[in-house]
Structure formats: structure tokens, C-alpha cells
C-alpha positions in Angstrom: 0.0 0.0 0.0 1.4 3.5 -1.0 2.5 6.3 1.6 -1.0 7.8 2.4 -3.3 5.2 0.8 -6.7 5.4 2.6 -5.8 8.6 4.6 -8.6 11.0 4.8 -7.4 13.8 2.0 -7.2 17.3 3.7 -7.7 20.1 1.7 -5.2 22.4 1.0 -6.5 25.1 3.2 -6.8 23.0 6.0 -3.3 22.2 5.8 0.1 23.5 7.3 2.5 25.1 5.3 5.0 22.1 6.2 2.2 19.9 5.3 1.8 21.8 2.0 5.6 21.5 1.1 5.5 17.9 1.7 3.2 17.3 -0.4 4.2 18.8 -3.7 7.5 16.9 -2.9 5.7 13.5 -2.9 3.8 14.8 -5.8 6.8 15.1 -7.3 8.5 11.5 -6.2 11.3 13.1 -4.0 13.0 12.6 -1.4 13.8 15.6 1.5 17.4 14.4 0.5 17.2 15.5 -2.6 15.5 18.6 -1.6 18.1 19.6 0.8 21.1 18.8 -2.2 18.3 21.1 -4.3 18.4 24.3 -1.6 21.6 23.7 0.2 19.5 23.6 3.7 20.5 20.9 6.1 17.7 17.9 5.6 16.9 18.3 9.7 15.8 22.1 9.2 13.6 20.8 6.4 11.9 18.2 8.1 11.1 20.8 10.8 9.7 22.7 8.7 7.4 20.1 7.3 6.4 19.1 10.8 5.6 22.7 12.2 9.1 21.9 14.7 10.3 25.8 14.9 12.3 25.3 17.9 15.0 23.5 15.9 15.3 26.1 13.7 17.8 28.9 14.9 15.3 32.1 14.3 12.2 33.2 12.5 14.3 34.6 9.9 16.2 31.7 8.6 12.6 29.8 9.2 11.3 32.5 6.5 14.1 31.7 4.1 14.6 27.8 4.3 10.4 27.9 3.6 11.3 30.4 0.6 13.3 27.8 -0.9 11.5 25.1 -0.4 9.1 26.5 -2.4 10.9 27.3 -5.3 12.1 24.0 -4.9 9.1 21.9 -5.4 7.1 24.6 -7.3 4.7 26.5 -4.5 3.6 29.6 -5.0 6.9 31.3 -2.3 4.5 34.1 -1.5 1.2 32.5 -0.7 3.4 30.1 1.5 5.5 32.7 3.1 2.6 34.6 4.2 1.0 31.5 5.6 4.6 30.4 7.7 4.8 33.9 9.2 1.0 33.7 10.8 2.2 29.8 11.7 5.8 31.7 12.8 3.9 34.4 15.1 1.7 31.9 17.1 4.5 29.2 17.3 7.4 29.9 17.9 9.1 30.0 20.8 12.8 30.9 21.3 14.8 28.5 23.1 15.7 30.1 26.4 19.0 30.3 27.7 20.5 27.9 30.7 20.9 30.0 34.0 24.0 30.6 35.3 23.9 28.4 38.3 27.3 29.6 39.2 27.9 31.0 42.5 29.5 34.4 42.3 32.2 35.6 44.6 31.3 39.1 46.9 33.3 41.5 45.7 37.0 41.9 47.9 37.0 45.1 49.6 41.0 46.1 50.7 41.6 45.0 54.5 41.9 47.5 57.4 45.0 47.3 57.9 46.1 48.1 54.2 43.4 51.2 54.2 45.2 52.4 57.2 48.2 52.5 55.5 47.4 54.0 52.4 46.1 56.7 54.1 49.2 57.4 56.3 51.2 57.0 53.0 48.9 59.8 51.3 49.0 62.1 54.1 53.6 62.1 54.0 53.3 62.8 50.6 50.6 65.7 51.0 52.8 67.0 54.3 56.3 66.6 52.2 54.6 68.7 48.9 53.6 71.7 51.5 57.1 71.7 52.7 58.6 71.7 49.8 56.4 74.6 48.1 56.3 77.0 51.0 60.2 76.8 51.0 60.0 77.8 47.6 58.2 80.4 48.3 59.8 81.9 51.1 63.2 81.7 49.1 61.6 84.1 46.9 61.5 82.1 43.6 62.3 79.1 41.6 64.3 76.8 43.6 67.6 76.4 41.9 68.3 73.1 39.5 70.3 71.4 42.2 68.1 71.5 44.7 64.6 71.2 42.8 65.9 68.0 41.4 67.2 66.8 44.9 63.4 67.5 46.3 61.8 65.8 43.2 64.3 63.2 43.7 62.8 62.7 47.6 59.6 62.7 46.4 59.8 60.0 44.1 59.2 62.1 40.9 60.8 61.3 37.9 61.7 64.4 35.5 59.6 64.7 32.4 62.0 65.1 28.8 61.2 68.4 26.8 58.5 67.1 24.1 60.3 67.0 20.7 58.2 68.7 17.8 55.8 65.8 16.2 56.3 64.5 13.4 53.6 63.6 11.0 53.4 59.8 10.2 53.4 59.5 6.4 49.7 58.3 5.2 49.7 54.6 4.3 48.9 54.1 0.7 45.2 53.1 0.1 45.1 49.5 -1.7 42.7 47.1 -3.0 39.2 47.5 -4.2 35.8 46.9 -1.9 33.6 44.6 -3.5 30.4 44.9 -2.2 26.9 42.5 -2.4 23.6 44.1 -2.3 20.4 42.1 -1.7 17.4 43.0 -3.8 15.2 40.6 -2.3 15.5 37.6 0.6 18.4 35.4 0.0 20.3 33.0 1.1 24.8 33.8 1.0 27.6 32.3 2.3 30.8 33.8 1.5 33.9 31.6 2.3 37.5 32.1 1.7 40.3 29.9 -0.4 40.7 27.4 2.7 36.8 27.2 3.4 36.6 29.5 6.1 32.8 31.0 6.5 33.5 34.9 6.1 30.0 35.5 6.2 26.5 32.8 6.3 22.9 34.3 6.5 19.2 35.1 5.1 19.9 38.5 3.6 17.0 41.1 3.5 15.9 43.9 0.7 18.3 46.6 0.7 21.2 44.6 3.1 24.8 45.6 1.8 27.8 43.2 2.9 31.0 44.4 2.4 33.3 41.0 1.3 37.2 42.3 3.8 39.3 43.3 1.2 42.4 41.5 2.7 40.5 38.1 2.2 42.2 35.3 0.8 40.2 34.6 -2.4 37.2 34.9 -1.1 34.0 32.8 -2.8 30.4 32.8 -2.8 28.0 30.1 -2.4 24.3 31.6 -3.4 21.0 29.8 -4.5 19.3 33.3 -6.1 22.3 34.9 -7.6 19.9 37.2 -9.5 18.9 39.0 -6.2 22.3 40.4 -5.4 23.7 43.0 -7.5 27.7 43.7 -7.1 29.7 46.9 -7.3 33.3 47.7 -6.9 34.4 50.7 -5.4 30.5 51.8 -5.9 30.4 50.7 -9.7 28.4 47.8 -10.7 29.5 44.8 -12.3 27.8 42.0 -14.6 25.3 39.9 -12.2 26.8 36.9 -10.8 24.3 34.5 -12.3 20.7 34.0 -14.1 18.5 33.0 -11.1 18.1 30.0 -12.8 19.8 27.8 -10.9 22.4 28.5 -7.8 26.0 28.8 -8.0 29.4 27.7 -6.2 32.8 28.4 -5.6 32.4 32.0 -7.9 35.1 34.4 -6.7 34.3 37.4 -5.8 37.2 39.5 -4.9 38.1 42.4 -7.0 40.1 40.7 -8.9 38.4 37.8 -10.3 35.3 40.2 -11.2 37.5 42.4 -13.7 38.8 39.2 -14.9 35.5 37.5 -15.0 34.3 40.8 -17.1 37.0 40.6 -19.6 39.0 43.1 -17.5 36.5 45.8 -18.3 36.0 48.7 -15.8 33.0 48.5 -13.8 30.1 51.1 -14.0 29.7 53.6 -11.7 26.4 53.3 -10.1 24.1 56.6 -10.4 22.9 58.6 -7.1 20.6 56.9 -5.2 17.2 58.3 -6.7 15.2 55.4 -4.8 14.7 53.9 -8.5 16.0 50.3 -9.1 19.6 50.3 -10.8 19.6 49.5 -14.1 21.2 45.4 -15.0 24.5 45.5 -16.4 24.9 44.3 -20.1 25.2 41.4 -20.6 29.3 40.4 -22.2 29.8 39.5 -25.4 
């Protein structure tokens, strides 16, 4: 007997947005392996969000954007479905809370009598030894001379100060490199990774988020399922977009370097002033 022969069918409405994913996957004979090879999302954060599990994901917002995916994945409509996660989001999820501290803490040390005592006799010589030492100066009618104002600072345990030499101005260092900079237009998924395959940067970006990529990064890379929501500029000019949308890329390297090359060595665009209209693609090479 097949998986869900002589269940009671439930309509679509009546179902959960998890429930809803699942099925177009079976519809569509596949596995939530496959699926998670598909997005690039871990197979346990899918199945939580075919069961309605929230707590195991790690916030609402990457909730929001592994359901996105999923979508796209198995053909839903990402908006209908999105909107229908965020109500299930708002009245389910729960944050997991943090363990107490069940350390004992230590009452802060407060300096003994004995070495209070002392510290105020100490202060009290050194205030009684300054008032000597200036009203003799005054009553000598001036400046004591070098001699003897070096003996007193001498007594008093102060150590000369050397004449400050005129400052020199530190020569600017030269500016290098170029700031290559990813902009999302809409919710996407990015990791950005480096030439040994450290993360430099993993998350659900939002409309409008910038990330600068450090320009001292050692060939840095870029994993991306929607490459045709990010646009990237150079220095402020834009460059050719990463990718299609139709399918997600890997290993693409997006240091300054590797995007001139990757244009044919062309210079970028510079992007016009922001006048809240969408920036216009770059053409495409030839």
C-alpha cells in the first residue's frame, strides 16, 4: 500500500504550510534528500519545517528563508506560502531560552583595614612633604635652583619629564585594494567563504542589506541559491550579475580581482545617485 493510501485527504486550506511543502515533494516522487542537495539547507531544518518543529530552527528569519526555498524548490507559490509560515511563525514559535547561570558568584573583595590604614598614612607624608617643599620655595623668593629642585623631586619620588620634541607627521599609508560589495534586492540566502573554506560570512539576507566581502580576504568565494537577487559593485560601480536566477552557484570568486577578470578586465560602471529607482542590469558580455 502506498504512503498515504486510505488517509482521509485534507484540503489544501486545512493544511500547514509544512504539510503543504510535503506534499508537492511526494507529488513530485522526492526525497527531502534530494531537496536539501536542491536548496543547500540541512535535511533536519527541512523536516522541521514540514512538521511545524520551529524550535530546531535557529530564528524566525532563517525559518522565512529555508520555507522560501522550499518552495521554489518543489514549485509552490513562495509568496502565498510565506505569508502562511509567518502567521504559523507568530503563534509558534518559541525561542529557546537560555541555561541559567547556576554559578555562585564571589562578593566582591573590599581592601583589608590594615592596608586602608596604610594608604592613608602613605597619602597624608606625601601631602605633608609637597607643603614643605612649596612653602620653601616660596619663602626663598623664587624658583628653587636646579640642584636643589631636582634633589626635592628626587625625595619625592618624581621622575623628570624630557622636553616634548616637535611631532612629526606619520606618512599616510597608501590606500590598496578595491571593496567589492553585495547588495540584496530581495530575501536570499549567501555564504561567503575564503580559499581554505573559512565562513567569512552565512545568512538570510534582506531587501536593501549591503555586505561588504574584507578586502584582505584570501580569495574569497560565494555560495548563493538566487544569484539574480544580489547585484555587485566595486568601489561603488556595478558589475555583470553573478548569475541567471536559474539555478544557484558555487565556488564563484568574488574578490576584485576575479570580477575584472570575470568581465573581460573591463571597468566597472559607476552606479548613479541613489534616486530610490531600481539600478539598471549590467549588459550582458559579449
Amino acid at each position: 500500500m502506498g504512503e498515504g493510501e486510505g488517509a482521509v485527504e485534507r484540503s489544501p486550506a486545512a493544511m500547514t504550510a509544512g504539510e503543504r511543502l510535503r506534499q508537492a515533494r511526494e507529488a513530485q516522487g522526492l526525497d527531502l534528500a534530494e531537496v536539501a542537495a536542491r536548496t543547500r539547507i540541512p535535511q533536519r531544518h527541512l523536516e522541521a519545517i514540514e512538521t511545524s518543529n520551529f524550535s530546531q530552527l535557529p530564528s524566525t528569519t532563517y525559518a522565512m528563508g529555508f520555507g522560501r526555498s522550499y518552495a521554489r524548490a518543489v514549485g509552490v507559490d513562495e509568496v502565498a506560502l510565506a505569508r502562511d509560515l509567518r502567521r504559523e511563525l507568530d503563534t509558534s514559535y518559541q525561542r529557546r531560552e537560555p541555561k541559567p547561570d547556576l554559578q555562585p558568584h564571589a562578593p566582591p573583595r573590599l581592601p583589608s583595614r590594615g592596608l586602608a590604614t596604610g594608604g592613608l598614612i602613605a597619602g597624608g607624608l606625601i601631602l605633608l612633604l609637597l607643603a614643605i617643599w612649596f612653602g620653601t620655595t616660596l619663602l626663598s623668593g623664587g624658583d628653587a635652583p636646579p640642584a636643589q629642585q631636582a634633589t626635592a623631586e628626587s625625595e619625592l619620588g618624581v621622575m623628570p619629564v624630557p622636553a616634548a620634541s616637535p611631532a612629526v607627521a606619520a606618512p599616510a599609508a597608501p590606500v590598496t585594494g578595491s571593496q567589492v560589495t553585495l547588495t540584496a534586492t530581495d530575501e536570499v540566502w549567501v555564504r561567503v567563504y575564503d580559499a581554505a573554506g573559512k565562513t567569512l560570512m552565512q545568512k538570510t539576507m534582506t531587501a536593501g542589506e549591503r555586505y561588504d566581502v574584507p578586502v584582505d580576504a584570501n580569495g574569497p568565494m560565494i555560495n548563493v541559491g538566487r544569484p539574480d537577487k544580489l547585484t555587485v559593485t566595486i568601489n561603488g560601480s556595478s558589475v555583470a550579475p553573478l548569475g541567471s536566477g536559474a539555478r544557484p552557484i558555487k565556488d564563484i570568486g568574488v574578490s576584485a580581482q576575479a570580477l575584472r577578470a570575470r568581465d573581460g578586465g573591463a571597468t566597472p560602471a559607476p552606479v548613479a545617485a541613489d534616486t530610490g529607482a531600481a539600478p539598471a542590469p549590467a549588459a550582458p558580455q559579449g
